[in-house]
C-alpha positions as CSV (number, residue, x, y, z in Angstrom):
1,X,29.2,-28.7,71.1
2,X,30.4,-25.8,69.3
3,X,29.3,-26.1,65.3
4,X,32.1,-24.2,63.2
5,X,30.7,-25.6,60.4
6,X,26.8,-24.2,61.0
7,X,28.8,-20.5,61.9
8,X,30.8,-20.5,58.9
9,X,27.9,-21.2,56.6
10,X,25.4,-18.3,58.7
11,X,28.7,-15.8,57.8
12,X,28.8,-16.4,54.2
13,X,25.3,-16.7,53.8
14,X,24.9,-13.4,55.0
15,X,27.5,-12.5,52.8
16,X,26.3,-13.8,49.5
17,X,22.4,-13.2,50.1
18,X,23.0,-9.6,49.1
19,X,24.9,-10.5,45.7
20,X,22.3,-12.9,44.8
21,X,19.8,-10.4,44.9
22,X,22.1,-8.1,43.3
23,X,22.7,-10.7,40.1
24,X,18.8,-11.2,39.7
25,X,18.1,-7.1,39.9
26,X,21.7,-7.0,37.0
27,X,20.4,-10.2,34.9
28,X,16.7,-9.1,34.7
29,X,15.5,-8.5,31.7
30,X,14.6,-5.3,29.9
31,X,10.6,-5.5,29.8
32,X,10.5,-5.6,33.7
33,X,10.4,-1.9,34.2
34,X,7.8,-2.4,31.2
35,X,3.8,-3.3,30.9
36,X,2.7,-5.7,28.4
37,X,0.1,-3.2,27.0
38,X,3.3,-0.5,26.6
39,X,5.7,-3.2,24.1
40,X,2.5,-4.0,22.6
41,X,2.0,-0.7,21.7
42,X,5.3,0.8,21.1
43,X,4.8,-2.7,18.5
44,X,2.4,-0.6,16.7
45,X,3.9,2.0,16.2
46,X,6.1,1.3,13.7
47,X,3.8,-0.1,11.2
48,X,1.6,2.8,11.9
49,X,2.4,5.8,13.0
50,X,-0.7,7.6,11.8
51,X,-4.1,7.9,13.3
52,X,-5.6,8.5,9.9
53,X,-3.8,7.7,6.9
54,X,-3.3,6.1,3.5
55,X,-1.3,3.5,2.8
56,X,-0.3,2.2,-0.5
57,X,0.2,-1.6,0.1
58,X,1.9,-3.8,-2.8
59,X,1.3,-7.7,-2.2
60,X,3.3,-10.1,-4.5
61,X,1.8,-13.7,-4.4
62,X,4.4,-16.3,-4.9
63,X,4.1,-20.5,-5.4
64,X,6.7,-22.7,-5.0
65,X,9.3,-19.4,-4.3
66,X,8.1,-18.0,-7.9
67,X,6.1,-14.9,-8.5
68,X,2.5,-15.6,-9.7
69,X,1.1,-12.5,-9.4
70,X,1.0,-8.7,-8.4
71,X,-1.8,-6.6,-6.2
72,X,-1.8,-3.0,-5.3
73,X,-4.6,-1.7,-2.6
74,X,-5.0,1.7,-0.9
75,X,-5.9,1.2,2.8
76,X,-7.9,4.3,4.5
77,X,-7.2,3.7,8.0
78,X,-8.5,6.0,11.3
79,X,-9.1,5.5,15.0
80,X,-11.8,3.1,16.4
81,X,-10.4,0.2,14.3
82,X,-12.4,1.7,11.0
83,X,-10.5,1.1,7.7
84,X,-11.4,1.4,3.8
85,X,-10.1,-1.1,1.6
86,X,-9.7,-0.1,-2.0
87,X,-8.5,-2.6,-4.6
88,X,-6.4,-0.8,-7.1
89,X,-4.9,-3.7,-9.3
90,X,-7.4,-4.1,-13.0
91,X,-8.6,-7.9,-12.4
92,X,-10.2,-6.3,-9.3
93,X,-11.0,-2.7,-10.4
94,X,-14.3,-1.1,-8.3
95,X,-13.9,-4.0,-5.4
96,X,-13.4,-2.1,-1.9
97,X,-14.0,-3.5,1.7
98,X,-15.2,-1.1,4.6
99,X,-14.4,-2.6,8.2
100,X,-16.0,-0.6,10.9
101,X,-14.9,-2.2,14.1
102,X,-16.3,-5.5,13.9
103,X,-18.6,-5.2,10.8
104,X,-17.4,-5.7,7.6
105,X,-18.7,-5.0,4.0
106,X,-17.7,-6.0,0.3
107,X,-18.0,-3.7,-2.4
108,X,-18.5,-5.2,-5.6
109,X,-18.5,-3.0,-8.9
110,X,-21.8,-5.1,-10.3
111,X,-23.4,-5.2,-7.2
112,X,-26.9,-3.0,-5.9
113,X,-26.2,-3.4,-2.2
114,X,-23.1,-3.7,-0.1
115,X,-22.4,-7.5,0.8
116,X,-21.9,-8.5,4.5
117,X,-19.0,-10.9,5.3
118,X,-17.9,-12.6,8.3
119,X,-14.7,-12.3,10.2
120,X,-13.1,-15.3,8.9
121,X,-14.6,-14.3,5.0
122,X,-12.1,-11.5,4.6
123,X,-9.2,-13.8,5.5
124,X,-10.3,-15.7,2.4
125,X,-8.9,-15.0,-0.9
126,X,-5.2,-15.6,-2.1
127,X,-4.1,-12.0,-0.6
128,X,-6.3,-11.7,2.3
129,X,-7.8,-8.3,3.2
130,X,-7.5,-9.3,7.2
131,X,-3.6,-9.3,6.5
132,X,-3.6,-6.1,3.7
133,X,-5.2,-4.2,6.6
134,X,-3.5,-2.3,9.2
135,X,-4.1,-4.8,12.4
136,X,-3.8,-2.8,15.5
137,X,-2.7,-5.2,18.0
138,X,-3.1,-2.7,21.1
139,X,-6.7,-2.3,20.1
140,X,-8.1,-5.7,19.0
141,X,-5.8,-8.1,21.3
142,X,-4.5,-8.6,25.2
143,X,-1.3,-9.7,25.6
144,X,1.0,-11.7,27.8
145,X,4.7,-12.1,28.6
146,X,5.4,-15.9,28.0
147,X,9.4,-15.8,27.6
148,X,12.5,-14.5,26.6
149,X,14.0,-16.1,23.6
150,X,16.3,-16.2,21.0
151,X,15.4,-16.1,17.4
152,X,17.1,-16.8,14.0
153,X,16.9,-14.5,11.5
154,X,17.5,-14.9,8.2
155,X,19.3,-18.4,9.0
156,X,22.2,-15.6,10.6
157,X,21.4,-12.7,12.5
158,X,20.5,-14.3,15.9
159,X,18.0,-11.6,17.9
160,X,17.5,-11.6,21.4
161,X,13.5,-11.4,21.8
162,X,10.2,-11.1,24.2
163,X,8.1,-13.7,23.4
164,X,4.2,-12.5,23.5
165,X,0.7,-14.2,23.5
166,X,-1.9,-12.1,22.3
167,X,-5.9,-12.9,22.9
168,X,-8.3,-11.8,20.4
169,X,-11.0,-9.5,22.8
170,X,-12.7,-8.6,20.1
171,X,-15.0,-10.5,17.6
172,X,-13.6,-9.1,14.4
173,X,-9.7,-9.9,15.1
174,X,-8.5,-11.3,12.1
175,X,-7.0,-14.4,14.4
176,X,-8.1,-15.4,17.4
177,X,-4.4,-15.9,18.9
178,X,-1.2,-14.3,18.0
179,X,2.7,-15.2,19.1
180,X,4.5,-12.2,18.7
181,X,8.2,-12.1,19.0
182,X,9.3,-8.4,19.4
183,X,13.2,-7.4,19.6
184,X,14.3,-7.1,23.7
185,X,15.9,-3.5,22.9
186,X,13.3,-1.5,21.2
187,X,9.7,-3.6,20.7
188,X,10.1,-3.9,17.1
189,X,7.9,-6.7,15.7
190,X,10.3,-9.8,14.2
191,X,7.7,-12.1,13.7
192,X,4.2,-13.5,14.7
193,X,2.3,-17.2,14.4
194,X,-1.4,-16.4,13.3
195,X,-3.6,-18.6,14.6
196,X,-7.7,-18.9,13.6
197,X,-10.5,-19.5,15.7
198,X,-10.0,-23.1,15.6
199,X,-6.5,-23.3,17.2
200,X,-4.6,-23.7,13.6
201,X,-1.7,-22.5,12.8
202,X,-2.5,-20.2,9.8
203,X,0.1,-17.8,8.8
204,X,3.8,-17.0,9.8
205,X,4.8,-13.6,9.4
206,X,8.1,-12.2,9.0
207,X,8.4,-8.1,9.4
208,X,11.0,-6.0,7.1
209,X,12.6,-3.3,9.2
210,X,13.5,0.1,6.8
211,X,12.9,3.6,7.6
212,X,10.5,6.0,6.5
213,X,11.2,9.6,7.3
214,X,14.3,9.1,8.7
215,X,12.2,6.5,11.8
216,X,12.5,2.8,12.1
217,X,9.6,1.1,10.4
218,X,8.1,-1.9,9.1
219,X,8.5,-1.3,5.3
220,X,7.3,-5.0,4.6
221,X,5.8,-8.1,6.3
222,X,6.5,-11.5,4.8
223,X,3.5,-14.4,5.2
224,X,3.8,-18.0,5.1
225,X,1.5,-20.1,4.6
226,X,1.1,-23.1,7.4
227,X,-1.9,-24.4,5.5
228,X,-0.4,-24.6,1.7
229,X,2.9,-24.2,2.2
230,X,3.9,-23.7,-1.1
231,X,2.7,-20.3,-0.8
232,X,4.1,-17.2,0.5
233,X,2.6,-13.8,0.1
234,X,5.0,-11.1,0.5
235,X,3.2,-7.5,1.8
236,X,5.3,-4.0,1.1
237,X,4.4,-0.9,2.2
238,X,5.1,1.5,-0.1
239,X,3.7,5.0,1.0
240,X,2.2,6.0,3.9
241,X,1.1,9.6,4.6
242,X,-1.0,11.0,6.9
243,X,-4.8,11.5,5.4
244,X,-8.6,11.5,6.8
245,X,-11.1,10.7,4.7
246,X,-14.6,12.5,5.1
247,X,-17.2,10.8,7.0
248,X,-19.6,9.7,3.5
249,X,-16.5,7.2,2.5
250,X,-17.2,5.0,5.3
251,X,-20.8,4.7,4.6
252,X,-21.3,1.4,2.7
253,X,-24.7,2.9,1.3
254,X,-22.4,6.1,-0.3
255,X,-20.0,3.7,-1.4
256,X,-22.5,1.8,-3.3
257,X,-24.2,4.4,-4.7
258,X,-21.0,6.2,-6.1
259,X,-19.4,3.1,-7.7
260,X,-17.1,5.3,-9.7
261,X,-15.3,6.8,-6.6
262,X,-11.8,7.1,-7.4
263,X,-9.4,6.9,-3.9
């Protein structure tokens, strides 16, 4: 018996295959031309563009939405995740951290030797030198895709986002796991959940878009605190310019020795 039904559906079928196929390839979304490791770095990018350079960081340290105090740091940054720390502000005058790759050293103006810290010990302290540093995501982390979303800005601006999960692959990442929501048009970081070795939520952070030399940048980051949440530390970067530092600084013996350096 002759099936006009069973015809009819093999016709359109063979019809609307091709525009299926058509609205997927139309509707898919940006990052699919795209790697991971390319958003991630393109991420980077603008917060810093430099290899080597100085940046002059101001953090403002606010409870309860009030300011409760002020702290200005140099950070020496160059390749091969190796950064110098210098604390600027007078209540901490002669401090400086050194963080070469996954060793790190504190600095103290009374003290004979350099001081070794742990991982987690420089993410101690009401303005954290894990967060003042220059975290390069591309180098200490491996990412993921996990979804497209939308996120709310500002309780207004609504941005349309790639959703990230970045893996810690090295022992001195400041967290062990990072979201990171970057904008679907260009990679620019909108915000990030911080998470420690332990799984907990740490830190939200919110980044400032500005420019600098006529480029998008981050110009600030925001940090909330998911442990004491009446704090919010609020991180803006002031200056950067491209400078490289000669090999002695990132000695911690030379460092020690000349206590009266002056970066």
């Amino acid at each position: 018996m002759f099936n006009f039904n069973a015809v009819y559906f093999k016709k359109r079928c063979s019809f609307a295959l091709p525009l299926v196929a058509l609205s997927v390839f139309l509707s898919a979304p940006a990052f699919a031309d795209q790697s991971v490791d390319e958003m991630i770095k393109d991420a980077d990018q603008y917060r810093m563009e430099e290899d080597s350079a100085k940046v002059v960081s101001l953090v403002s340290l606010f409870k309860h939405d009030e300011l409760d105090k002020t702290r200005e740091y140099h950070v020496y940054t160059r390749p091969d995740r190796e950064s110098l720390v210098v604390f600027k502000s007078q209540v901490e005058a002669g401090q400086k951290m050194l963080m070469l790759g996954d060793n790190y050293w504190l600095l103290m103006p009374k003290s004979r030797r350099p001081i070794r810290i742990t991982p987690m010990q420089k993410l101690l302290g009401e303005a954290s030198v894990g967060d003042i540093s220059t975290l390069t995501w591309s180098e200490d982390y491996k990412g993921e895709l996990i979804a497209t979303e939308s996120v709310t800005k500002d309780s207004e601006q609504v941005m349309e986002t790639n959703r990230l999960e970045l893996t810690a692959i090295t022992s001195g990442a400041s967290y062990q796991q990072i979201d990171l929501w970057l904008d679907k048009s260009n990679n620019f970081p909108i915000k990030a959940d911080l998470y420690l070795q332990s799984g907990k939520l740490a830190k939200q952070a919110w980044f400032e878009a500005g420019t600098r030399d006529g480029q998008l940048r981050v110009v600030a980051m925001t940090l909330l605190d998911q442990i004491q949440p009446a704090k919010k530390t609020v991180i803006e970067y002031q200056a950067i310019e491209a400078i490289e530092l000669e090999e002695k600084y990132y000695n911690p013996a030379y460092l020690t020795r000349n206590k009266s350096v002056d970066l």
